[in-house]
N, C-alpha and C positions, 0 to 999 in steps of 0.2 A: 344601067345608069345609077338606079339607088345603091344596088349592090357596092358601088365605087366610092359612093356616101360613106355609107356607114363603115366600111375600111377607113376614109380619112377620116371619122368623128372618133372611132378607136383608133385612130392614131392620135389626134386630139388629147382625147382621153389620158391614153399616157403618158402625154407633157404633163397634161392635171398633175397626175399619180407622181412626178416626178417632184414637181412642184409642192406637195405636199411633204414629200418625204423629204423636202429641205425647208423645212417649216414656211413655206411661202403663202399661208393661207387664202391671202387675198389674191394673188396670182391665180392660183390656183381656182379659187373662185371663178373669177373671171373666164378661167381655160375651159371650167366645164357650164358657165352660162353660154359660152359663146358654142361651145358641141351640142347643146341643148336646144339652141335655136336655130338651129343648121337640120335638127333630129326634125322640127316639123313640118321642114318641107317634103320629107320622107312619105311617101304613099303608100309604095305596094313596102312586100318584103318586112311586115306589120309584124311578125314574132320575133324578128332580129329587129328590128325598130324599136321596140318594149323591152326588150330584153335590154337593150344599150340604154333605152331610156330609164329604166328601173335601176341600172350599177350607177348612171352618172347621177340620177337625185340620192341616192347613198351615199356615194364620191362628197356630194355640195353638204351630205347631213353632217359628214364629219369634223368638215373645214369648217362649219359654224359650231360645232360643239367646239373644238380648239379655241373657236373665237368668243366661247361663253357666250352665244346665241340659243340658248336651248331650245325654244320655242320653235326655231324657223327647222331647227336638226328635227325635233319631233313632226311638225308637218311633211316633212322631204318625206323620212322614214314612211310616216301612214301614206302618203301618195304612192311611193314605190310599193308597198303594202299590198294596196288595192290592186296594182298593175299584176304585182309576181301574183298572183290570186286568180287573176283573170288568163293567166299565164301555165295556170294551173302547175307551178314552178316550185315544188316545195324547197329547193335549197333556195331558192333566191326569199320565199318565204321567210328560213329559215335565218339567212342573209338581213333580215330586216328586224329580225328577232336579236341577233346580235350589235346589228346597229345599234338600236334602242338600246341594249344594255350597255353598249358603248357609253351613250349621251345620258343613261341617270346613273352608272357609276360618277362620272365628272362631276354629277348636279348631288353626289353623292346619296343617294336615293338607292342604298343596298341590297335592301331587303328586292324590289323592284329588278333591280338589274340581273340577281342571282335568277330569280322567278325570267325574267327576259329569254338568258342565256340557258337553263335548262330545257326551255320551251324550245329552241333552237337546238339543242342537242336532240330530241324527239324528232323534230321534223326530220332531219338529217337522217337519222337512223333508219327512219321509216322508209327514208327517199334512197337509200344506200343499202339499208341492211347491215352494216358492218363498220367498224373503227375506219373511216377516213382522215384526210389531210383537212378537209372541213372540219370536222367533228374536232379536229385539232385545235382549230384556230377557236372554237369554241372552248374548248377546255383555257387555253391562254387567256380567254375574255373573262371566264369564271377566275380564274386565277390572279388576274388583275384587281377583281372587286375585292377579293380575298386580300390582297396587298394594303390596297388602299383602307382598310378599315383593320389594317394591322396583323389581320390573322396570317402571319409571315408561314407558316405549318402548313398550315391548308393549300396556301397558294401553291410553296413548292411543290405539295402533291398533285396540283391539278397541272402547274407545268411540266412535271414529269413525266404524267399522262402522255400529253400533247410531245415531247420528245421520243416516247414510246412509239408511238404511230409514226411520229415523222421519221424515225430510223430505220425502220421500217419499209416502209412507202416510199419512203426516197434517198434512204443511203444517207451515209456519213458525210459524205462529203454536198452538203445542199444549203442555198441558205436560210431555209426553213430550220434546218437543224442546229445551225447558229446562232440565226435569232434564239431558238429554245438554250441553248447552251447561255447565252450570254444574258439571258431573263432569270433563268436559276439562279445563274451567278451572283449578280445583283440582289436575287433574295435571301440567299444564302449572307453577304455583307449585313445586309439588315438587321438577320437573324444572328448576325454577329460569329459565323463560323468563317472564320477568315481562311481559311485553309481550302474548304470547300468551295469559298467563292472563289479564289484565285484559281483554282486549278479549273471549275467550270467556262470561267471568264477566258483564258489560256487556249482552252481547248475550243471557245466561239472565236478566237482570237485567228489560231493558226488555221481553220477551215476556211472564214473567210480570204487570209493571205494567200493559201489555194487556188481559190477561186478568182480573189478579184486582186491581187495583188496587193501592192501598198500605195495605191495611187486612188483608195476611195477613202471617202468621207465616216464611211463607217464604221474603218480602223481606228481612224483617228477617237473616233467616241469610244469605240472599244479600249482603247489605250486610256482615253477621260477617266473612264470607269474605276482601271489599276487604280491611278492614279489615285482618286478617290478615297480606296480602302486604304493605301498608303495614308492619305491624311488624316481619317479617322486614327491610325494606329500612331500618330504622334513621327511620322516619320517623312517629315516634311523634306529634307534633301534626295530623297527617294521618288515623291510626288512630285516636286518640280522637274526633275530631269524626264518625265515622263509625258509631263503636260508641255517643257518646250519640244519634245519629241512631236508627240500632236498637233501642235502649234505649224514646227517647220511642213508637220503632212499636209496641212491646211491650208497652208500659204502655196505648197508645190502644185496645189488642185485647185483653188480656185481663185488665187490670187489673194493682196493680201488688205482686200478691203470689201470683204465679201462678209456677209453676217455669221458664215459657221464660225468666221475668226475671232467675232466676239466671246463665245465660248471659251475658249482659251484663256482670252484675256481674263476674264471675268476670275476663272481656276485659279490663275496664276498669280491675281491678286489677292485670292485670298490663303495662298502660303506664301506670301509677301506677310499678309499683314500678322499671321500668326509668327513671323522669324520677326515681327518689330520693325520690319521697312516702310514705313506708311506712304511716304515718300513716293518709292516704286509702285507701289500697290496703286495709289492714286494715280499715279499714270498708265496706269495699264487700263483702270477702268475710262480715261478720259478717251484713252485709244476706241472702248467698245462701245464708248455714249455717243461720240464723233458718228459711226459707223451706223448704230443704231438708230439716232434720229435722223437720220437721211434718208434710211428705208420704209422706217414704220413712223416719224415726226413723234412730237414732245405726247400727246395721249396715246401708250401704249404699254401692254402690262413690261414687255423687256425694258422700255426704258425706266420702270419704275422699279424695277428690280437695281439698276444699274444705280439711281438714288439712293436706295436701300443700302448697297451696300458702302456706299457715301460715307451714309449717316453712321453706319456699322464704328468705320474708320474714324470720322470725328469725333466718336466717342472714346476711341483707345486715345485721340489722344488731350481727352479732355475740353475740345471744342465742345462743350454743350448745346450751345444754342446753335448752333448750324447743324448740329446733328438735329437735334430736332428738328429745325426749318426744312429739313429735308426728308427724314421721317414723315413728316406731313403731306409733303409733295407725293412722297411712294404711295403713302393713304389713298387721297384724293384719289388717285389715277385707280389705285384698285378699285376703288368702289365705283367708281364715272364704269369703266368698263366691267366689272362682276358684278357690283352689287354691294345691300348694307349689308346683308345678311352670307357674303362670299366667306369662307374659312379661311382664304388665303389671308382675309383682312389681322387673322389673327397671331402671326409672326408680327406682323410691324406692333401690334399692340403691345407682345410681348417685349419687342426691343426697347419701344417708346418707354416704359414703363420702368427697365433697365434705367435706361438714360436721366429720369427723373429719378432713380434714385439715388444715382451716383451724385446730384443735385441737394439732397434732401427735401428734394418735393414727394414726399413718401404718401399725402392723401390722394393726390391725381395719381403718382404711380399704381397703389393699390385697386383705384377704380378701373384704369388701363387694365391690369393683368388677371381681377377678378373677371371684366370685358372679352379676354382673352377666352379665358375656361369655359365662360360660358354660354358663347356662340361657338367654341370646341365639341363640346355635352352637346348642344340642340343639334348640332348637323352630325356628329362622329360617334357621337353614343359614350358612356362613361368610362368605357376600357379598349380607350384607344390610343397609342404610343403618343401623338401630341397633347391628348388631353395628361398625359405623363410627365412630358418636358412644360406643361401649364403648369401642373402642379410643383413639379421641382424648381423651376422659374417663382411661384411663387412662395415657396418655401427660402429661398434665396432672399426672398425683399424681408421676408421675419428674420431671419437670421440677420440681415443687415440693421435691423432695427434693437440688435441684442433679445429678441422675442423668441428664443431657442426650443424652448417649449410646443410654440406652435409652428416652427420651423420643422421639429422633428415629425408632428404631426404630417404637415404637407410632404416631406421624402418618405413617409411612409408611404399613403395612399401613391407617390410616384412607385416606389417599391411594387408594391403589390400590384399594379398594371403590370411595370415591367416582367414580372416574375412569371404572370400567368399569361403576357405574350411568348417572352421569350426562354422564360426556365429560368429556372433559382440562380444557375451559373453563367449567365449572361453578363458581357462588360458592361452594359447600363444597369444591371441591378448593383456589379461592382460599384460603379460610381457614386451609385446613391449610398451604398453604406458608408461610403466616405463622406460624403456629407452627413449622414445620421452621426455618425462618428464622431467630426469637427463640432456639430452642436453640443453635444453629451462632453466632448472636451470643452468646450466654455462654460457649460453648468458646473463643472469638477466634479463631473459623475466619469470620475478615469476608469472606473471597469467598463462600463458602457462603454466607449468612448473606444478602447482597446479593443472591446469583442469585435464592434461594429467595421475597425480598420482592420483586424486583421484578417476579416471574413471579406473584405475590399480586396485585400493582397493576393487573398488564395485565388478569389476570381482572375483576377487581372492579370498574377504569373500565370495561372492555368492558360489563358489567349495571348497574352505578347510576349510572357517571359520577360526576365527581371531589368531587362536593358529597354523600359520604356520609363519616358518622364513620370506618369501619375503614379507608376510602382516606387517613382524614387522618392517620390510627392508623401506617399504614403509612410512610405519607412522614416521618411522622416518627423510627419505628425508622431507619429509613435515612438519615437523616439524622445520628442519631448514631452507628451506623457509618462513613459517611464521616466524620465528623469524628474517630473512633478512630482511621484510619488515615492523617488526613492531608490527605485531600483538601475541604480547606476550601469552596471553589467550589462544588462540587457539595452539598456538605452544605445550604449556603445556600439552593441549589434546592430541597431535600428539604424542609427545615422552612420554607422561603416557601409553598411548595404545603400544606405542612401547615394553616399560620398561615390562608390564605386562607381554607380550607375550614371550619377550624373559627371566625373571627370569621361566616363568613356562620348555620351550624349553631348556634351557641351565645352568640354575641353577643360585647360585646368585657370581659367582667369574669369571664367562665367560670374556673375553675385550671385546666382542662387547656390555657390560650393561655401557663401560666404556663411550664410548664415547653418549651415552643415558641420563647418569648420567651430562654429561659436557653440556649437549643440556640443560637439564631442570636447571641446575647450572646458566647458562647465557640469558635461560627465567625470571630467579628469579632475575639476579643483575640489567638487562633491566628494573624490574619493582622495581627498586630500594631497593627488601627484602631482604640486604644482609645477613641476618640471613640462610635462606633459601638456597640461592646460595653457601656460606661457607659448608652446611652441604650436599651438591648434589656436591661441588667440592672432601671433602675430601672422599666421597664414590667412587668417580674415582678413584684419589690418593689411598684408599686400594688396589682395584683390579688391579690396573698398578703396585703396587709394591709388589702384591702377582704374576702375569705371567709374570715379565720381568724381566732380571737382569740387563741390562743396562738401564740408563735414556736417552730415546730418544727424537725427537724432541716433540713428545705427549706432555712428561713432560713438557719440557720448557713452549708448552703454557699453560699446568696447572698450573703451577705455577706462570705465566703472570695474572691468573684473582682471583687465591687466593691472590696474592698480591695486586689486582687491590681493593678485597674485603677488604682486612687487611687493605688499605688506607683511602675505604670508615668507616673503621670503628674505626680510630683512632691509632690501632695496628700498630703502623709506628715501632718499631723494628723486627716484625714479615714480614713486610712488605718486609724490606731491605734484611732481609734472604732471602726470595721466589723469588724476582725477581732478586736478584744478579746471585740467585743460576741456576735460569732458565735462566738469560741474557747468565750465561758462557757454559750452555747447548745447547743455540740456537748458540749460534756462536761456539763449537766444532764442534755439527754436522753437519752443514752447513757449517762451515770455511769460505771460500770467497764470498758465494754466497746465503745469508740469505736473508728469507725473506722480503722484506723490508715493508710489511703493521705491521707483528708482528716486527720486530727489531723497528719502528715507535714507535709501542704501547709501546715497553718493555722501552725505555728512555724518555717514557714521562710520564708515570707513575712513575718510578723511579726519575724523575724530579720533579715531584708533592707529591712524599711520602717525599724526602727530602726539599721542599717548607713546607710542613707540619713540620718537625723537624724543620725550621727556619737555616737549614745547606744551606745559599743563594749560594755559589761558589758551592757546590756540584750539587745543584740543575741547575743552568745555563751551566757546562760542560752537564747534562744531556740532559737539553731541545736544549741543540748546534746540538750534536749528534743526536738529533731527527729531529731537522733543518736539518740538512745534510744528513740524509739518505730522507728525502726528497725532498734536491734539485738534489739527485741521480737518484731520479723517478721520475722524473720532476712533481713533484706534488707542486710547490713553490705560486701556486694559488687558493690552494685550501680552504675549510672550515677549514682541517685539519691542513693547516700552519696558519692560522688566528690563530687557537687555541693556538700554539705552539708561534707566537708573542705576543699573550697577556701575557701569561706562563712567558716568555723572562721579559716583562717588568714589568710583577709584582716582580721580582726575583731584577731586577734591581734597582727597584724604592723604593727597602727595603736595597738596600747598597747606597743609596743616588747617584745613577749614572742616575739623571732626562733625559739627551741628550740621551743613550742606550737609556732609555726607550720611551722616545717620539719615535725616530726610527723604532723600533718593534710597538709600538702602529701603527703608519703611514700605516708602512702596512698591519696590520689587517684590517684597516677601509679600506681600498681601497678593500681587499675583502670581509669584513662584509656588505659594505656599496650596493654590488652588490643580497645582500641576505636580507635586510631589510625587505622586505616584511615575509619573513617566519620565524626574530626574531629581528625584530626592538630594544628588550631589549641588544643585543649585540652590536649594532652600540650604544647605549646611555653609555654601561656599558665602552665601549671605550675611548670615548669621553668625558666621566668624568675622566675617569684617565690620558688621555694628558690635561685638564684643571688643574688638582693637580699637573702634573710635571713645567708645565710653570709657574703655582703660585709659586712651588720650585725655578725654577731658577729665579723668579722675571721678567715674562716675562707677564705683567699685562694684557699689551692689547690682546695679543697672549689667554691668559685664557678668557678675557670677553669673545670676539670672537668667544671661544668656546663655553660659554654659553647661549651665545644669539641664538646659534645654537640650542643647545640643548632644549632650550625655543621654537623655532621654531618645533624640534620633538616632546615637549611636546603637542604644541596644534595638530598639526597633525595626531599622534599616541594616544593620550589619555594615555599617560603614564609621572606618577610623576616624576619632574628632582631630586626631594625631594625623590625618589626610593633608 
């Protein structure tokens, strides 16, 4: 009669088991309190009665570790303990040894867990003598802690271990060997070797199809996973078609209002929101919040996830304050069910944090994300991949603060984790040079700035090869560094490779081809082909006025260097159009507070196209105005005002006003005259023309004077006063 028992409590039992492995926690629960209290009516048949009763309070330890219960996981464990002991059971011993490293890997408790899980390999060994399928499931438990605390190297070794024995033991085709295939895989992603993870994943992929067909649950996650690495690599129409793959497997198994379905949804919105659909995105998750609070209600960590990534989305599109309002919500819920001290707490910190800066609430942001790091550090230790994306999160809020200095600092220390997680040539150590990079290009430290990008490139073609966005992202930073400094040629190169990449990635109407198109437009007029630069401006000019309906600040300075080009090319009515049209664009949208390097450019070029018509009064209100938005920027000493004096007195010195012009000349040479060395022809080109005003006003000696000067630079310089 017992004997009949304990058949149906393992039958029981593996509803539990089932229940579990569809995240059913509490079901689950339920499944093995109710076998548990079935077990004491059980009399005789006392070693299978212990035996069953020892696997189901391990069964109940794990569902409360899921459930961040730890306390109740740890007393199960020492109860079942005591039982396999008395059992004199050393694998179920052993069995208990791994639980517990189960439940303080989760409570994050490393050091503990590893010490667990060895002590469990011992048992085993002892109880066996040899590499078992146990000993397996041991080495995957050590390799898990190894994960979880980043060390991605170690893990794959020890699950490689564990697929050794299990190929072994029980053949290719098992799903023991799967599951190990498809855990590699995944750590392989991590580790950022994309190649390796796909082909492991592939191959957990097609054994299961084997075995269980295409009608389980576990394909489906199998397929998640692709997916996945697809999204990391920026190739989002490749991961959608994989996840509604998924999707329709999930709906063909268990119908289409069953919680695996949320999964889905959740993936799915989040390459919605990366393609800019926010729209869809949002409905997808309203589909998994529906579905989610009916099983698990408003306190539960999935539904707080589901907030989370709410708030994500209110932020792309500038809803601050409901992003937050919800941000807070996801909070709450973590900590009510983990705790203050949970790590999970420290993603929302990181978002929040984000989101206030986007705000300029830059003091609570800073406190949020210092909050972040360092409840990171107290549970994960200081060389851990999130204490990495902490630090480069915080290196983001200094850079957003223009504080590039101590921006650089923070994507170092992110650097240097990443590096010694995952090696020098890792696409997150890629990443970060790109940010070191952007910084040191805002200081106008362009060597820095160059090394750090191109040491970004060589990582990034090395793993995706040059048809991914951040490779075009990059060519093109660098691109406009070379052209800061000069080296036009090479600039060309940079935003060609750019251009390439992203007409194949995004087509040929995308705006980010626009401002590609405006890079090589002003590599061309640098090397003075305004032919060239006209035909790369007005391809921007298309695509800004096929995705924009308002003319924003973009346009203005588009139309700042079409007219700069219509100057250089005699089109002076063409000219007056473009930069009028852009002067009264730049000062709408900016109203009080323009630019003042572009509002410079915009009246002095405007100055020099009507210099060009011979419209002199037009021309000198203009080059006034350029004068004064640089005695605004106190730049009244610069190259740039020199330029703007000479301007002045040319203007001048054609309405017969010789005094203005001498004036303006005066001060050019005082700062042309500081810069002789790197265009001596400017100090001469000066100085010839305060000699022709003093000839004008009959100021003889005042002209010889000058020319005996100039006589003087002649032999000096080696340059004709007859020039």
């Amino acid at each position: 009669m017992d004997s009949s028992k304990i058949q149906d409590i393992q039958g029981q039992r593996q509803k539990g088991l089932l229940l579990v492995y569809k995240e059913l926690d509490d079901q689950a629960l339920a499944c093995f309190h109710d076998a548990l209290t079935k077990l004491q009516t059980i009399t005789d048949q006392l070693d299978d009665r212990n035996k069953l009763l020892c696997d189901l309070l391990l069964d109940s330890a794990v569902c409360y570790t899921w459930q961040y219960r730890y306390e109740q996981a740890f007393d199960l464990c020492n109860r079942a303990e005591e039982i396999a002991k008395t059992l004199k059971d050393d694998i179920r011993i052993a069995k208990c040894f791994d639980n517990r490293g189960f439940t303080e890997n989760m409570k994050y408790q490393f050091q503990e867990a590893i010490d667990s899980y060895k002590t469990a390999i011992n048992l085993k060994l002892q109880a066996t003598g040899d590499n078992t399928t146990e000993i397996a499931d041991t080495y995957e438990g050590i390799g898990d802690v190894y994960s979880c605390y980043s060390f991605v190297k170690e893990s794959i070794e020890y699950n490689e271990k564990a697929l050794k024995i299990r190929l072994t033991e029980l053949g290719e085709n098992h799903i023991q060997v799967a599951d190990s295939y498809s855990r590699i895989g995944l750590l392989y992603a991590e580790y950022q070797r994309i190649d390796e993870a796909l082909s492991n994943l592939d191959t957990a992929l097609n054994i299961r199809l084997k075995i269980l067909g295409d009608q389980d649950l576990s394909i489906a996650s199998l397929y998640d996973s692709i997916g996945d690495i697809k999204c990391k690599q920026g190739k989002f129409s490749e991961a959608l078609e994989i996840y509604e793959k998924s999707l329709s497997m999930r709906i063909s198994i268990v119908g289409d209002n069953d919680i695996h379905i949320t999964d889905s949804y959740m993936r799915l919105s989040c390459v919605r929101v990366n393609e800019g659909n926010y729209d869809e995105a949002k409905s997808l998750l309203e589909k998994a919040l529906k579905i989610r609070l009916a099983k698990w209600g408003e306190n539960s960590l999935q539904v707080g996830d589901i907030y989370f990534q709410f708030a994500i989305i209110c932020r792309h599109e500038d809803d601050f304050d409901e992003a937050e309002t919800l941000y807070k919500k996801a909070l709450e819920i973590r900590k009510d069910i983990a705790g203050e001290k949970s790590v999970n707490l420290a993603d929302i910190y990181l978002d929040m944090g984000t989101n206030l800066i986007d705000q300029d609430r830059v003091d609570t942001a800073k406190e949020l994300l210092y909050k972040a790091i360092n409840l990171r550090k107290e549970v994960l230790g200081d060389k851990h991949t999130y204490v990495a994306v902490c630090y480069h999160t915080i290196g983001d809020y200094y850079f957003s603060l223009d504080d590039y200095e101590e921006a650089i600092k923070m994507y170092r220390n992110a650097l240097e984790i990443r590096a010694e997680l995952y090696g020098e040539n890792s696409p997150s150590v890629g990443e970060t040079y790109f940010e070191i990079g952007a910084s040191y290009e805002s200081l106008d430290k362009n060597g820095l700035a160059i090394s750090n990008y191109e040491k970004c490139l060589k990582i990034l073609i090395m793993h995706f090869g040059k048809d991914h966005e951040k490779v075009a992202e990059t060519y093109y930073r660098l691109g406009k560094v070379y052209l800061e400094i000069k080296k036009q040629n090479e600039a060309l190169i940079s935003f060609e490779s750019a251009l390439t990449t992203r007409l194949m990635l995004l087509g040929d109407d995308n705006l980010q081809l626009a401002e590609v198109y405006h890079g090589i437009g002003m590599a061309h007029l640098a090397l003075k082909d305004t032919k060239r630069a006209d035909k790369f401006f007005q391809k921007e000019l298309d695509i800004r006025q096929a995705n924009s309906e308002e003319e924003d600040v973009d346009y203005a300075r588009l139309y700042l260097w079409m007219g700069f080009v219509a100057v250089a090319k005699n089109h002076n009515d063409r000219a007056t159009e473009l930069l009028v049209k852009g002067l009264d664009i730049m000062l709408n949208v900016l109203e009080s507070d323009p630019c003042g390097e572009e509002l410079f450019l915009f009246y002095d070029t405007i100055g020099c196209n009507y210099a060009a018509l011979e419209k002199w009064d037009a021309a000198i209100t203009a080059f006034n105005k350029a004068k004064d938005v640089l005695i605004s920027n106190e730049n009244v000493d610069t190259l740039k005002a020199a330029d703007i004096y000479n301007h002045l007195a040319t203007a001048y010195y054609q309405q017969h006003r010789y005094s203005d012009a001498l004036s303006e000349l005066q001060l050019a040479f005082k700062i042309n005259w500081r810069y002789i060395n790197d265009d001596p022809l400017k100090v001469i080109n000066t100085y010839r023309t305060m000699a022709k005003c003093h000839l004008e006003l009959n100021n003889v000696e005042e002209a010889n004077k000058v020319r005996s000067f100039l006589k003087l630079l002649e032999a000096k310089r080696g340059i004709s006063f007859e020039e």
